[in-house]
SEFIZA-3560 file (N, C-alpha, C; in Angstrom, 3 decimals):
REM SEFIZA-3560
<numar><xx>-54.419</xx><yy>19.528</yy><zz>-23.842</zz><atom>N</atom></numar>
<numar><xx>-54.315</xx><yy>19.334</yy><zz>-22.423</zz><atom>CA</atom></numar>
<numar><xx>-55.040</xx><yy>20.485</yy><zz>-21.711</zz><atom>C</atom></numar>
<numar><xx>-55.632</xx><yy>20.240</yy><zz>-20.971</zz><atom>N</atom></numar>
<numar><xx>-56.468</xx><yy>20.969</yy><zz>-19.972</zz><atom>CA</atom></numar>
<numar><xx>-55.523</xx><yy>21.792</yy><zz>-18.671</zz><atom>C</atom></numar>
<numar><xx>-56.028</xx><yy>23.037</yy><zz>-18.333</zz><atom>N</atom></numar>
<numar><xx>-55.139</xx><yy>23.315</yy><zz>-16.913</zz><atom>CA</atom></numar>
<numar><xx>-56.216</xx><yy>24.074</yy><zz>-16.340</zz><atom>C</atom></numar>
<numar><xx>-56.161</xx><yy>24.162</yy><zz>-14.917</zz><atom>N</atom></numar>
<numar><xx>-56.700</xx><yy>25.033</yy><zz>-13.932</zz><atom>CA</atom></numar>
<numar><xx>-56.071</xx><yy>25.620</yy><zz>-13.486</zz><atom>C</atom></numar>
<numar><xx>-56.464</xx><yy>26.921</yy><zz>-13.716</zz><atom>N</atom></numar>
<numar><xx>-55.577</xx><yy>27.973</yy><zz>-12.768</zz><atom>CA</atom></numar>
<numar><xx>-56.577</xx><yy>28.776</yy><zz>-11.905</zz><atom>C</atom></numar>
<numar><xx>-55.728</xx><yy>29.421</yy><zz>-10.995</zz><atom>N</atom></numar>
<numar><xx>-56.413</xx><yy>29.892</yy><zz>-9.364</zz><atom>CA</atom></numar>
<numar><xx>-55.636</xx><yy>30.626</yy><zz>-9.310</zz><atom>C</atom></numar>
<numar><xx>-56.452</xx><yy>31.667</yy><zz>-8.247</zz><atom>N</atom></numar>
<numar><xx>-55.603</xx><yy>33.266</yy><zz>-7.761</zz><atom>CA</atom></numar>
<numar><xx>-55.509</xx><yy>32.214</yy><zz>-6.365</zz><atom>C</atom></numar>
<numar><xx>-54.753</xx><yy>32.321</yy><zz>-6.098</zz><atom>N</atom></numar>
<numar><xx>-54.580</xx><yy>32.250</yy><zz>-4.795</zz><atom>CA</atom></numar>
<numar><xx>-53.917</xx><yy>33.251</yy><zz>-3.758</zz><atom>C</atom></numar>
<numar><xx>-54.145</xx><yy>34.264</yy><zz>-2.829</zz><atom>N</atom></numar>
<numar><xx>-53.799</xx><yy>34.813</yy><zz>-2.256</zz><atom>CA</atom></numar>
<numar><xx>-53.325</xx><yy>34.445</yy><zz>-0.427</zz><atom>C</atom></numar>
<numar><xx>-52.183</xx><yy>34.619</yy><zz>-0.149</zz><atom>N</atom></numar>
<numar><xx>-51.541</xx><yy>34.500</yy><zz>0.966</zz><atom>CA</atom></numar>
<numar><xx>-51.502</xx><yy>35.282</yy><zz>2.322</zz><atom>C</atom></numar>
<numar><xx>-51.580</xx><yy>35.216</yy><zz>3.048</zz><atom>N</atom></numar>
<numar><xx>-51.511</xx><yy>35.944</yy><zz>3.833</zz><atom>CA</atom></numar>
<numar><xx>-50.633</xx><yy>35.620</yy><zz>5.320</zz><atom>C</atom></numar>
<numar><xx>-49.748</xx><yy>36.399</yy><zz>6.338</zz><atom>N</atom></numar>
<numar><xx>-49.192</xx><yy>35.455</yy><zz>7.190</zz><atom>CA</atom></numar>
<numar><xx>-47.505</xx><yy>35.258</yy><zz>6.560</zz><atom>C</atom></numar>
<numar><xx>-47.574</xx><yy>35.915</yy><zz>5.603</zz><atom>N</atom></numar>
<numar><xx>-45.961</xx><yy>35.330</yy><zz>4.520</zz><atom>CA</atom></numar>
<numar><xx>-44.912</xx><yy>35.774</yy><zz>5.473</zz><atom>C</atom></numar>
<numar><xx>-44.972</xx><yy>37.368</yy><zz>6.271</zz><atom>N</atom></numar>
<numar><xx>-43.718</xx><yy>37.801</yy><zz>6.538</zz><atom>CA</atom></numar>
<numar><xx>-44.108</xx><yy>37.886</yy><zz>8.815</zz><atom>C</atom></numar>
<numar><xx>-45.087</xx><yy>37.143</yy><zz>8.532</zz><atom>N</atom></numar>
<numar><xx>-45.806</xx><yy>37.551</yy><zz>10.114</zz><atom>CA</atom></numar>
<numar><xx>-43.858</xx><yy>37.063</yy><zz>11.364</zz><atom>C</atom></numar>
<numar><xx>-43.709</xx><yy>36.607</yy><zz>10.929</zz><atom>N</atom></numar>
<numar><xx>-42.517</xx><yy>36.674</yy><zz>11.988</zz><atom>CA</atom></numar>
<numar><xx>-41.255</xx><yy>36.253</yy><zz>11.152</zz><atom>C</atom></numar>
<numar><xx>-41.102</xx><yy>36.430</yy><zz>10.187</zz><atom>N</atom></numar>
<numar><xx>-40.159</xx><yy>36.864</yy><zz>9.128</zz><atom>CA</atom></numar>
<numar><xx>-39.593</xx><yy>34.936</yy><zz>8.512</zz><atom>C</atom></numar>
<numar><xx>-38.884</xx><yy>35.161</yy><zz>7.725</zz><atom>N</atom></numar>
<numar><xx>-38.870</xx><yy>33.643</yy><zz>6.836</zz><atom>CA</atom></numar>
<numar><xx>-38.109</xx><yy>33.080</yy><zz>7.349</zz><atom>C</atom></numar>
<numar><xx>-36.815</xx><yy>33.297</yy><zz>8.326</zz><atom>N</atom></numar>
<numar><xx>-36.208</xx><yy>32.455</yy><zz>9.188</zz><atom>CA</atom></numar>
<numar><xx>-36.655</xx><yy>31.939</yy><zz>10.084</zz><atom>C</atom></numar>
<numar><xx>-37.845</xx><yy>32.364</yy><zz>10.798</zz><atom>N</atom></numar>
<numar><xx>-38.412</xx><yy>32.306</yy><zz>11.927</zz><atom>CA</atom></numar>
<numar><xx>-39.697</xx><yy>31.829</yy><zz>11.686</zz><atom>C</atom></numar>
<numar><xx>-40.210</xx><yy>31.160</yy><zz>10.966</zz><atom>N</atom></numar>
<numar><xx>-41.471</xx><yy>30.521</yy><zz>10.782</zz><atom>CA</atom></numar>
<numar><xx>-42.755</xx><yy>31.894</yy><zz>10.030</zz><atom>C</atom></numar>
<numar><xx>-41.570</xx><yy>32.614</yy><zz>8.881</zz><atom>N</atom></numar>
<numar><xx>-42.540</xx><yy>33.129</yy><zz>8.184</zz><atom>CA</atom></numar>
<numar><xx>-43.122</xx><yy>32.298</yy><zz>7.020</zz><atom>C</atom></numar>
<numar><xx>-43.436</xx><yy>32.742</yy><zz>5.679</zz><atom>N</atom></numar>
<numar><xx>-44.422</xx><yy>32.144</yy><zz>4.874</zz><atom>CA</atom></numar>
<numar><xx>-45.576</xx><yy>31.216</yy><zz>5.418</zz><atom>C</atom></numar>
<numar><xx>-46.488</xx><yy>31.481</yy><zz>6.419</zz><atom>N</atom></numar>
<numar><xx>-47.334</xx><yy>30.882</yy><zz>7.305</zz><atom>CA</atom></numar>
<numar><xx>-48.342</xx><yy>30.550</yy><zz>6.153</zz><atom>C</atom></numar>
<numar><xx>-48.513</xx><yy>31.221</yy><zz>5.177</zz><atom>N</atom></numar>
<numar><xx>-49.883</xx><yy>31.032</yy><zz>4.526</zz><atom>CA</atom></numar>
<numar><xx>-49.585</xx><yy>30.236</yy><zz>3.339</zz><atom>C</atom></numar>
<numar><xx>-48.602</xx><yy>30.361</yy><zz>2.835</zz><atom>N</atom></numar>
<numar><xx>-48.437</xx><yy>29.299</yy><zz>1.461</zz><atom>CA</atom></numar>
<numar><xx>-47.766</xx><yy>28.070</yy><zz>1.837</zz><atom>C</atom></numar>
<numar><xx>-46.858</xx><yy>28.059</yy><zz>3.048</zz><atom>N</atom></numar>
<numar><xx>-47.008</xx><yy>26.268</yy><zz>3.749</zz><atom>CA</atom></numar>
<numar><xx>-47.748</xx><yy>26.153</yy><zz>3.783</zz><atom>C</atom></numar>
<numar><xx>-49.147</xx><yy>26.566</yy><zz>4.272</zz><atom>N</atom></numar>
<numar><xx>-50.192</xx><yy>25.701</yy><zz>4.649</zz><atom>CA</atom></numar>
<numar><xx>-50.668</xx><yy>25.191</yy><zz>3.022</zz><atom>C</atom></numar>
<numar><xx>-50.956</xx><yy>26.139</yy><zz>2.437</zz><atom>N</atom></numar>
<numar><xx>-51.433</xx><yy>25.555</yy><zz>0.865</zz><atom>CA</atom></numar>
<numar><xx>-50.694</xx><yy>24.782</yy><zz>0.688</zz><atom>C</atom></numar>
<numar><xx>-49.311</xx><yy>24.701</yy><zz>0.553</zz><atom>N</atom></numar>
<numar><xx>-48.472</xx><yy>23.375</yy><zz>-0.409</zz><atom>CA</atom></numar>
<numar><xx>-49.125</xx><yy>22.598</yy><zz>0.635</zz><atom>C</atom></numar>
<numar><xx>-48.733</xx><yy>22.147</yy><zz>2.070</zz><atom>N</atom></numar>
<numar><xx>-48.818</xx><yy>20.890</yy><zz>2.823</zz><atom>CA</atom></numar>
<numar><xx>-50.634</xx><yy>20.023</yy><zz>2.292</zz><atom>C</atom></numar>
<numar><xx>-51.544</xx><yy>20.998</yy><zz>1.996</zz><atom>N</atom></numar>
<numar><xx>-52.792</xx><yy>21.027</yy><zz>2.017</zz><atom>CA</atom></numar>
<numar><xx>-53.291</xx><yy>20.961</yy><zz>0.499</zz><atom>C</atom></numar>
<numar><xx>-52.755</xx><yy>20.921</yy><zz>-0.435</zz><atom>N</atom></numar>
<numar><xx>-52.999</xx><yy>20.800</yy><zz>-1.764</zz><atom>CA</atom></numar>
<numar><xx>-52.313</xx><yy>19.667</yy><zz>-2.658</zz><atom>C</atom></numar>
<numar><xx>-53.121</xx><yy>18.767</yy><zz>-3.377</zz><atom>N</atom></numar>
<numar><xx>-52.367</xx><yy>18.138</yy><zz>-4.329</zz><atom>CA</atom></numar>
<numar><xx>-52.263</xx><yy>18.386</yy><zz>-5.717</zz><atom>C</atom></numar>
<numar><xx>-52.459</xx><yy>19.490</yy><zz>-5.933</zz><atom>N</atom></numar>
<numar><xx>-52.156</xx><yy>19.767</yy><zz>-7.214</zz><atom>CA</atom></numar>
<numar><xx>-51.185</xx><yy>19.756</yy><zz>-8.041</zz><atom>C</atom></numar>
<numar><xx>-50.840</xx><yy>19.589</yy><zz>-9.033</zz><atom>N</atom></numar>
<numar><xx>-49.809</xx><yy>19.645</yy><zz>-9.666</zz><atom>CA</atom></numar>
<numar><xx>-49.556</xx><yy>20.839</yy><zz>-10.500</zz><atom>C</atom></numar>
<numar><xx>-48.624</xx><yy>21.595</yy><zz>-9.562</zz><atom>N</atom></numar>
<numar><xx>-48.368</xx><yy>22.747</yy><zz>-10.165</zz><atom>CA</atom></numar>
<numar><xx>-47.313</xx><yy>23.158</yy><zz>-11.232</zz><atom>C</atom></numar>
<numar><xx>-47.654</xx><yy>23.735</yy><zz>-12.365</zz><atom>N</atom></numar>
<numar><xx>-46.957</xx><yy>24.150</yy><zz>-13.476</zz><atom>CA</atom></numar>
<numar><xx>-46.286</xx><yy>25.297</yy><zz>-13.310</zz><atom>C</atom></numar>
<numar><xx>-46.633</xx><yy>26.579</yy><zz>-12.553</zz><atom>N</atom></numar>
<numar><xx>-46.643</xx><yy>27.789</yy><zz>-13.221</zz><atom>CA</atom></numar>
<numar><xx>-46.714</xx><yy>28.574</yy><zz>-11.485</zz><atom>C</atom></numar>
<numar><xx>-45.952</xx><yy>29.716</yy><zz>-10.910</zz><atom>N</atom></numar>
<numar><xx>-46.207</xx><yy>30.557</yy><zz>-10.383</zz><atom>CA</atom></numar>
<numar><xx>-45.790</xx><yy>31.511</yy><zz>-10.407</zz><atom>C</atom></numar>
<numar><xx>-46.873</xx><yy>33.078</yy><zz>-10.263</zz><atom>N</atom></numar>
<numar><xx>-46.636</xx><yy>34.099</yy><zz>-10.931</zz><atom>CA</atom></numar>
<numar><xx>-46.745</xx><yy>34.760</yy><zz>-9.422</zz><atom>C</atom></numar>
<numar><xx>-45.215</xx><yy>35.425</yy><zz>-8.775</zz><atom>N</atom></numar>
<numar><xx>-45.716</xx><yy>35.466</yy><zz>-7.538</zz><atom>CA</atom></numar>
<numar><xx>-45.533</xx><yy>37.594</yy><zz>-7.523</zz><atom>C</atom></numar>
<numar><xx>-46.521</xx><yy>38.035</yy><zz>-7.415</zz><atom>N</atom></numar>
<numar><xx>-46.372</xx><yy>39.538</yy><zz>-6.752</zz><atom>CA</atom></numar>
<numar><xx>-46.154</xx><yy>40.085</yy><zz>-5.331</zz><atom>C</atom></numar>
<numar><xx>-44.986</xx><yy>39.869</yy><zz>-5.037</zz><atom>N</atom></numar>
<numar><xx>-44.510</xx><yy>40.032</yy><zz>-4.158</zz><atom>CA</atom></numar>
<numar><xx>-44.740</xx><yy>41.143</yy><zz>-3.349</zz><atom>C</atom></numar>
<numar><xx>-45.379</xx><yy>41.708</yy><zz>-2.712</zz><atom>N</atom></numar>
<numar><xx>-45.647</xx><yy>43.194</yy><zz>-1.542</zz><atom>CA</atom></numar>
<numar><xx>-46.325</xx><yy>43.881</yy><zz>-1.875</zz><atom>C</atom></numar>
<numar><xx>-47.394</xx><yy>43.561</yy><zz>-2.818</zz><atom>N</atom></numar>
<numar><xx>-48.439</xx><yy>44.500</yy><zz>-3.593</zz><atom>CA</atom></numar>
<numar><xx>-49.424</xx><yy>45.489</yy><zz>-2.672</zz><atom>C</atom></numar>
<numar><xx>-49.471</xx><yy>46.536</yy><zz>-2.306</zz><atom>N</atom></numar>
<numar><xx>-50.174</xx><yy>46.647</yy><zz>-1.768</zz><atom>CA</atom></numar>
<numar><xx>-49.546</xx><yy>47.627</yy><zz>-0.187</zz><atom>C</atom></numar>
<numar><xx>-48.478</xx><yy>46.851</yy><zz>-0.123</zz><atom>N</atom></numar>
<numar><xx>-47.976</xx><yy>47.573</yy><zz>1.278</zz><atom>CA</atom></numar>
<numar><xx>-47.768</xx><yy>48.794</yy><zz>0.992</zz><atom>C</atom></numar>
<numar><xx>-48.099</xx><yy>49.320</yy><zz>2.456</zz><atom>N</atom></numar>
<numar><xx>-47.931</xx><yy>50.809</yy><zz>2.548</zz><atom>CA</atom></numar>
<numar><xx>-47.845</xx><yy>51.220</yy><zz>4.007</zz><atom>C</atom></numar>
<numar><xx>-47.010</xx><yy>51.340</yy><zz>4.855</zz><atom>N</atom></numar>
<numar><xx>-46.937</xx><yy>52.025</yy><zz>5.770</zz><atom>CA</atom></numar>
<numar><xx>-46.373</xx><yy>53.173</yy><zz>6.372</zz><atom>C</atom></numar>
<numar><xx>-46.493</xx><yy>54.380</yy><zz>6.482</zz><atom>N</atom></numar>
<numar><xx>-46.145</xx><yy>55.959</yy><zz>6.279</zz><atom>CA</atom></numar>
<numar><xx>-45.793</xx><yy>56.301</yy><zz>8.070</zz><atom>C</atom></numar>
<numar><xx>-45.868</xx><yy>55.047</yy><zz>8.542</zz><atom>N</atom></numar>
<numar><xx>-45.263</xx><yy>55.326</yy><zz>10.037</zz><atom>CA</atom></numar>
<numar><xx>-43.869</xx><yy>55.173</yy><zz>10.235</zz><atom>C</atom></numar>
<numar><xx>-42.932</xx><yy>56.104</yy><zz>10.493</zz><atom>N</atom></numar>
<numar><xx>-41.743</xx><yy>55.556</yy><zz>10.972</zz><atom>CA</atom></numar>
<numar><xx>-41.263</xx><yy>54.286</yy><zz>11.470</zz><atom>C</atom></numar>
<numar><xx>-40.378</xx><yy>53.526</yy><zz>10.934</zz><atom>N</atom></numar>
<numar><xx>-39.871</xx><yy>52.028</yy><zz>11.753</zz><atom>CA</atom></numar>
<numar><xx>-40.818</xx><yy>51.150</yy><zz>11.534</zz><atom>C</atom></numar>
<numar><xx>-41.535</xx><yy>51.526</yy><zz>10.301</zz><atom>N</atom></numar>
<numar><xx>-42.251</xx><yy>50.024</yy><zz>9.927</zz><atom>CA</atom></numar>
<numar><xx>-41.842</xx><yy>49.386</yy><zz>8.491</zz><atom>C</atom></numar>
<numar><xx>-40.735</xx><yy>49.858</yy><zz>8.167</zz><atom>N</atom></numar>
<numar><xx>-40.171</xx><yy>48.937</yy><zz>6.840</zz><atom>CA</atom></numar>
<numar><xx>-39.165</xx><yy>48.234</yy><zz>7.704</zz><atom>C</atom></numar>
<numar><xx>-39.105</xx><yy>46.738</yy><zz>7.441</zz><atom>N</atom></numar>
<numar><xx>-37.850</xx><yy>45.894</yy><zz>7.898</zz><atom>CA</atom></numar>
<numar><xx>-37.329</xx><yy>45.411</yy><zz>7.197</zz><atom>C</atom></numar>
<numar><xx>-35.856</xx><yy>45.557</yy><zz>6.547</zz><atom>N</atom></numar>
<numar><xx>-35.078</xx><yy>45.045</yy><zz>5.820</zz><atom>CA</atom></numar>
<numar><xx>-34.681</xx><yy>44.100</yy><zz>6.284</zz><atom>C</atom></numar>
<numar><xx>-33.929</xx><yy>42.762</yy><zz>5.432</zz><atom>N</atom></numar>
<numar><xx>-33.669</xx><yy>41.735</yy><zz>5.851</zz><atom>CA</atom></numar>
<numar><xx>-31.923</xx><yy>42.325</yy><zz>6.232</zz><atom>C</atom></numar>
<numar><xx>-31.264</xx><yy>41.333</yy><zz>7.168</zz><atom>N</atom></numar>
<numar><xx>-29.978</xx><yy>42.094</yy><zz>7.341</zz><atom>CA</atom></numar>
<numar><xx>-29.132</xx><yy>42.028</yy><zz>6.503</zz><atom>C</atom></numar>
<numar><xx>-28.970</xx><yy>41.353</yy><zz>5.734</zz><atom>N</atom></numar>
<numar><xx>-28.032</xx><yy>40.999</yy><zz>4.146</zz><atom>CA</atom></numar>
<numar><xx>-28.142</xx><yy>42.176</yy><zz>3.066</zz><atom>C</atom></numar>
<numar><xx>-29.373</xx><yy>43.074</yy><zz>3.628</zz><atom>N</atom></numar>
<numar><xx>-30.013</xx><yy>44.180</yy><zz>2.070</zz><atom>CA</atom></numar>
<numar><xx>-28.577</xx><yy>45.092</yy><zz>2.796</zz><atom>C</atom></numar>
<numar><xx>-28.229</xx><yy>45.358</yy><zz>4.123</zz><atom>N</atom></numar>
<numar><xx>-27.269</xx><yy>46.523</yy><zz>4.422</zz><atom>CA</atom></numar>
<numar><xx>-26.153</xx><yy>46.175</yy><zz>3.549</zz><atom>C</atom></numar>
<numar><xx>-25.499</xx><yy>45.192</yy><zz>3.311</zz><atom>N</atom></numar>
<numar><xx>-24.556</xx><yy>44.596</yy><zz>2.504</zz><atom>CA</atom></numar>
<numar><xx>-24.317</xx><yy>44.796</yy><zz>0.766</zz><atom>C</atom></numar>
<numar><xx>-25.837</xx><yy>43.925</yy><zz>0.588</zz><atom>N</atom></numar>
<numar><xx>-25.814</xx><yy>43.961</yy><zz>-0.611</zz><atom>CA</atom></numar>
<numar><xx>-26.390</xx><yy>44.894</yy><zz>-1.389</zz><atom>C</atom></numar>
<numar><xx>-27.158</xx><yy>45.678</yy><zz>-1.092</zz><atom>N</atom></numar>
<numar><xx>-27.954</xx><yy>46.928</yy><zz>-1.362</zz><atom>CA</atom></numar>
<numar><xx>-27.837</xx><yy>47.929</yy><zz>-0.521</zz><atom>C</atom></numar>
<numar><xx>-26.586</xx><yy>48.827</yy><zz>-0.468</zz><atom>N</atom></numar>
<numar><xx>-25.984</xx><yy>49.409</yy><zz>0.405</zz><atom>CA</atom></numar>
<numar><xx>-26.835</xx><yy>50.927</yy><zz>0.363</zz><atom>C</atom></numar>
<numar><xx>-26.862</xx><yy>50.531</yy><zz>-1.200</zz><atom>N</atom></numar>
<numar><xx>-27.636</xx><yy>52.607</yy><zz>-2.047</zz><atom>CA</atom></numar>
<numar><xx>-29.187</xx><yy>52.362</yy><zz>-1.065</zz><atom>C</atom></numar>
<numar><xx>-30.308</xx><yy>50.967</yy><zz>-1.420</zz><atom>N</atom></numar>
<numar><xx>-30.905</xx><yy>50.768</yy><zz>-1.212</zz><atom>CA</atom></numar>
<numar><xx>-31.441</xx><yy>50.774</yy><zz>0.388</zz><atom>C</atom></numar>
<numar><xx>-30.624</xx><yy>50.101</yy><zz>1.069</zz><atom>N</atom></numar>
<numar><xx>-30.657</xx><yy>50.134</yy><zz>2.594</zz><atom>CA</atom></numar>
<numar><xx>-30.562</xx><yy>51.840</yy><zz>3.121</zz><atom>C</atom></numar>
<numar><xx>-29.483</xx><yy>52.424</yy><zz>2.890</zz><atom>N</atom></numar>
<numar><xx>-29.715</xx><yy>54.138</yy><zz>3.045</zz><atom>CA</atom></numar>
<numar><xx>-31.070</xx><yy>54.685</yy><zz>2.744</zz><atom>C</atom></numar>
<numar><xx>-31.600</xx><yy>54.637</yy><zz>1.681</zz><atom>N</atom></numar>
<numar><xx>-32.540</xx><yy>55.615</yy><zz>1.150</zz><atom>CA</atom></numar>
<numar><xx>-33.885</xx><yy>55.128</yy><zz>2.141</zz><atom>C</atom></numar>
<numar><xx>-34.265</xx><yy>53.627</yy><zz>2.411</zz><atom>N</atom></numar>
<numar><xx>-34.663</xx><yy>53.137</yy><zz>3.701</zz><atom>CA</atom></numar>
<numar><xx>-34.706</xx><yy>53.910</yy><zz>4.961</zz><atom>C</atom></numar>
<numar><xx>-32.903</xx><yy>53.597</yy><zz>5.588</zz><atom>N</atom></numar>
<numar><xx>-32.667</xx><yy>54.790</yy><zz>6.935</zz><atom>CA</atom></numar>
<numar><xx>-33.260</xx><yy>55.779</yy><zz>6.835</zz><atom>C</atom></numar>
<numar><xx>-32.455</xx><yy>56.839</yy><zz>5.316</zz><atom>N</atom></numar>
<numar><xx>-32.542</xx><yy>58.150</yy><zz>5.778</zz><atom>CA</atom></numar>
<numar><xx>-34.699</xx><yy>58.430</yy><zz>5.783</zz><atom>C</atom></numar>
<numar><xx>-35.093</xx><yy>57.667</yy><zz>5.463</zz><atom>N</atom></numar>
<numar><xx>-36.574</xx><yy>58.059</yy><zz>5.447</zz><atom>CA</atom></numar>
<numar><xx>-37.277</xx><yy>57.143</yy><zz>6.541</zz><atom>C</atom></numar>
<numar><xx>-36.966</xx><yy>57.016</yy><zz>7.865</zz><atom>N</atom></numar>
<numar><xx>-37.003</xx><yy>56.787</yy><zz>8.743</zz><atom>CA</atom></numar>
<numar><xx>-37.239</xx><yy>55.174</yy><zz>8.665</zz><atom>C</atom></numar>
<numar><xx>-37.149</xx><yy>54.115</yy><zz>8.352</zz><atom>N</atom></numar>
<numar><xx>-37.523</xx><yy>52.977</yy><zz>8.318</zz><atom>CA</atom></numar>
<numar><xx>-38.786</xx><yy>53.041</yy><zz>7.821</zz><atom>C</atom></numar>
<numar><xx>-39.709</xx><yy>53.838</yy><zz>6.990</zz><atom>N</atom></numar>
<numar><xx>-41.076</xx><yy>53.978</yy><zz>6.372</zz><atom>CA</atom></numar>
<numar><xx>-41.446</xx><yy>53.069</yy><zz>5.237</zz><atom>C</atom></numar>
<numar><xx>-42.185</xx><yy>52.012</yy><zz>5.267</zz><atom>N</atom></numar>
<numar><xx>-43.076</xx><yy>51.196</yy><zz>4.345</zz><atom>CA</atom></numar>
<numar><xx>-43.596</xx><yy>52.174</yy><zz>3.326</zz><atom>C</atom></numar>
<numar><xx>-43.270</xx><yy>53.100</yy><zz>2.707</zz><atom>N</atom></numar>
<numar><xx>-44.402</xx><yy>54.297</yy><zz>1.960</zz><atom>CA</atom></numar>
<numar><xx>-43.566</xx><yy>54.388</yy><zz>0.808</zz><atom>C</atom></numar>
<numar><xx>-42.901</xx><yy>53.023</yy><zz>0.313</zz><atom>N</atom></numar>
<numar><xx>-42.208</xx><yy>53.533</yy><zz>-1.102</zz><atom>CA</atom></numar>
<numar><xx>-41.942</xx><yy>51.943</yy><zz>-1.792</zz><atom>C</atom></numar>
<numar><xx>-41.835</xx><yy>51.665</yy><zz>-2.727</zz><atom>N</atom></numar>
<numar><xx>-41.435</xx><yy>50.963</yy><zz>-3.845</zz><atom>CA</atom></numar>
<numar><xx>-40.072</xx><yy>51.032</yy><zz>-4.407</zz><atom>C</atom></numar>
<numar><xx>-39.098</xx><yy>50.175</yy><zz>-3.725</zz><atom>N</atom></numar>
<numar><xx>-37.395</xx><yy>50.403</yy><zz>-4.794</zz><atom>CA</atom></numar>
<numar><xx>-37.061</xx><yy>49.269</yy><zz>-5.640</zz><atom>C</atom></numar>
<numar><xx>-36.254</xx><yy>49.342</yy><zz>-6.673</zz><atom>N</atom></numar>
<numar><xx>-35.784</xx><yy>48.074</yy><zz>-6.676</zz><atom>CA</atom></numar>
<numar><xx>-34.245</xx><yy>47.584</yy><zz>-6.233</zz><atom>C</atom></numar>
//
């Protein structure tokens, strides 16, 4: 059996967050593609980096459930400039 695979890259995913009409760029692919997809390998935030104060936004559920996680966030001013899990 034969397969095609594609990078496909997204963009638009978090532009006004996923409750609110985020993932802008991979709706459009599903609505716009008939492929039959097997397989997705998704890398989630590759790349971000922002070292300005008040530009990381947690979703409001992380204060809850990732309590260690949400702190280390605060205490470093809301800064995009790190990788947790």
């Amino acid at each position: 059996m034969e397969y095609t695979v594609k990078l496909v890259i997204f963009d638009l995913e978090e532009q006004q967050g996923v409750l609110n009409g985020g993932i802008i760029g991979s709706s459009y692919y599903v609505r716009n593609n008939s492929d039959d997809i097997e397989c997705v390998i998704n890398f989630e935030m590759i790349g971000m980096c922002r070292p300005e104060p008040n530009t990381q936004v947690t979703p409001s559920l992380v204060k809850w459930i990732r309590p260690q996680l949400y702190r280390a966030v605060e205490n470093n001013n809301h800064r995009g400039d790190f990788i947790r899990n």
